[in-house]
N, C-alpha and C positions, 0 to 999 in steps of 0.2 A: 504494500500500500504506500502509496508517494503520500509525503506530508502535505501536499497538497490540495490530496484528497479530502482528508477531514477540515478541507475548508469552507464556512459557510458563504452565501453569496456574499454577503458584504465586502467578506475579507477579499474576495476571486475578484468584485469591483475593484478594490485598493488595486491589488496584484497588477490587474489589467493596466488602471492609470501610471503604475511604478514603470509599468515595460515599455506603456505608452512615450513616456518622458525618455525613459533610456534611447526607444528609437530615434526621439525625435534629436536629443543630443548626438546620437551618433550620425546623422542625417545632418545635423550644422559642422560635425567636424569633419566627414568628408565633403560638406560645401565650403568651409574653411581651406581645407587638404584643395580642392582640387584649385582654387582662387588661385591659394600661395603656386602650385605647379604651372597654374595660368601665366603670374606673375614670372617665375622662376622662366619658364620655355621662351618670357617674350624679352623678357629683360637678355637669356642668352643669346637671343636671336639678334641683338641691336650691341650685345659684347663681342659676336664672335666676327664682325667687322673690322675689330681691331684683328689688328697681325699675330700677339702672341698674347695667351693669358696671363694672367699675375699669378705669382703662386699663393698672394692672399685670396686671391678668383676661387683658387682651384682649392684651398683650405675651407672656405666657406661654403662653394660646391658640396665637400665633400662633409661637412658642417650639417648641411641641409640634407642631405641625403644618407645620415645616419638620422635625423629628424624624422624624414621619412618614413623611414624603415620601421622607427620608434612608432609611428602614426599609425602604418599599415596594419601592425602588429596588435596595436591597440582598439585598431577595425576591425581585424578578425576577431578577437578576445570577444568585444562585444556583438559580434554578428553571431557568433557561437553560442552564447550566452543569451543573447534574444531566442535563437533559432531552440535552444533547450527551453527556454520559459515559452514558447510558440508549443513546443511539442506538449509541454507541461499543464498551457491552458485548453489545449486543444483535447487534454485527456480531463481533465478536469471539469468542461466542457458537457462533455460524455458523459460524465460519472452523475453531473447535476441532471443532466434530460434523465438516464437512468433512474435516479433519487425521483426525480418527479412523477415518471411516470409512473415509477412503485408508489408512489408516496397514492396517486389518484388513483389507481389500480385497489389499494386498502379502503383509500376513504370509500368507494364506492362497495367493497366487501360490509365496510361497519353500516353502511348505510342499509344495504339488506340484510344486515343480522336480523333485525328484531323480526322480519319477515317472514327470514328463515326458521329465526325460535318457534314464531304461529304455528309455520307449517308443520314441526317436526312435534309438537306440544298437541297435534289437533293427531296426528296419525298414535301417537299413544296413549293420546285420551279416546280412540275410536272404538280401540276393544272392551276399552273400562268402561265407557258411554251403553255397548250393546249387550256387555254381561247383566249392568245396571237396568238396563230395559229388560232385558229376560226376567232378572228376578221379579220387578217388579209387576210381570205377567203371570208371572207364576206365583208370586204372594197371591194378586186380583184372582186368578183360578184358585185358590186353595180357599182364598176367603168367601169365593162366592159358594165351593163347596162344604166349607163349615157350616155357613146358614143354607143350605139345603139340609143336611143332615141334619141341624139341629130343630130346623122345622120340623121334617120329617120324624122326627124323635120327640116331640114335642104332641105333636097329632096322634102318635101313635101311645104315649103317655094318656093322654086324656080319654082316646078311645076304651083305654083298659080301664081306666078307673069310673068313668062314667062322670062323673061331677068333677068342679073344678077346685083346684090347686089353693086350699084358702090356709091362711098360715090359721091354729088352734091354739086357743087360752085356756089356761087351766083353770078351774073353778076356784076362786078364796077366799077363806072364813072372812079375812080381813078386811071390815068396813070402814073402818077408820080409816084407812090410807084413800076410800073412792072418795072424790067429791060431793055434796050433797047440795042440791040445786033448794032447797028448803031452807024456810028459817026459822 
């Protein structure tokens, strides 16, 4: 994992303007670079009229053109070094669409969760719902066959006794406890 990866955007913004700047510095120093080489080609163009160089000519020539070297060097360093941060946000780049599209890929999973719970909450409440009903047909059947029986037990009670089912008091001495409507 490149440490660039666990960068979040803000920081990839930063990043980009840093590399942005570098470019653009190295974009003035070889517009700098190529001026002085401008300057350097035309200025020798209007020396080499003369008949013999100077050897302070050919010391500062030769001045400038370790300058050069110094400069060129300095181009590649940072071309190298963009072209690594180029490779860098270019993956990085990648890794953010990545992040996001998983990121939308979930929210859109959490968004049908509770849909999902319904569904899966409704298929195992289905058995428990139609055992429920059974019972409940089969309690209704057993209860409408108690009260036939007990009809029929009932009818056939009264058949054999002839007269009806009357609760019997026992006869007692005790007057005292009845009420007496008299005064």
């Amino acid at each position: 994992m490149n440490p660039t990866e666990s960068l979040n955007p803000h920081e990839l913004r930063a990043e980009v303007a840093r590399l942005q700047e570098e470019v653009k510095m190295r974009d003035r120093l070889v517009q700098q670079l190529s001026q002085e080489l401008f300057r350097l080609v035309k200025g020798n163009a209007n020396q080499t009229s003369s008949a013999a160089p100077s050897s302070q000519y050919q010391e500062q020539m030769q001045l400038l053109r370790q300058q050069l070297a110094e400069v060129e060097q300095q181009v590649e360093f940072y071309q190298s070094q963009i072209a690594d941060r180029d490779r860098e946000l270019f993956q990085q780049r990648q890794t953010a669409q990545e992040l996001t599209d998983r990121a939308r890929m979930l929210e859109q999973v959490v968004q049908e969760l509770p849909e999902v719970y319904k569904q899966k909450f409704a298929e195992r409440l289905k058995p428990i719902q139609e055992r429920v009903e059974a019972l409940q047909r089969e309690n209704r059947q057993l209860h409408a066959e108690l009260q036939s029986v007990s009809y029929r037990l009932a009818k056939r009670t009264r058949r054999e006794s002839g007269n009806l089912d009357l609760p019997s008091f026992e006869p007692s001495d005790d007057r005292a406890s009845l009420p007496s409507f008299t005064s």
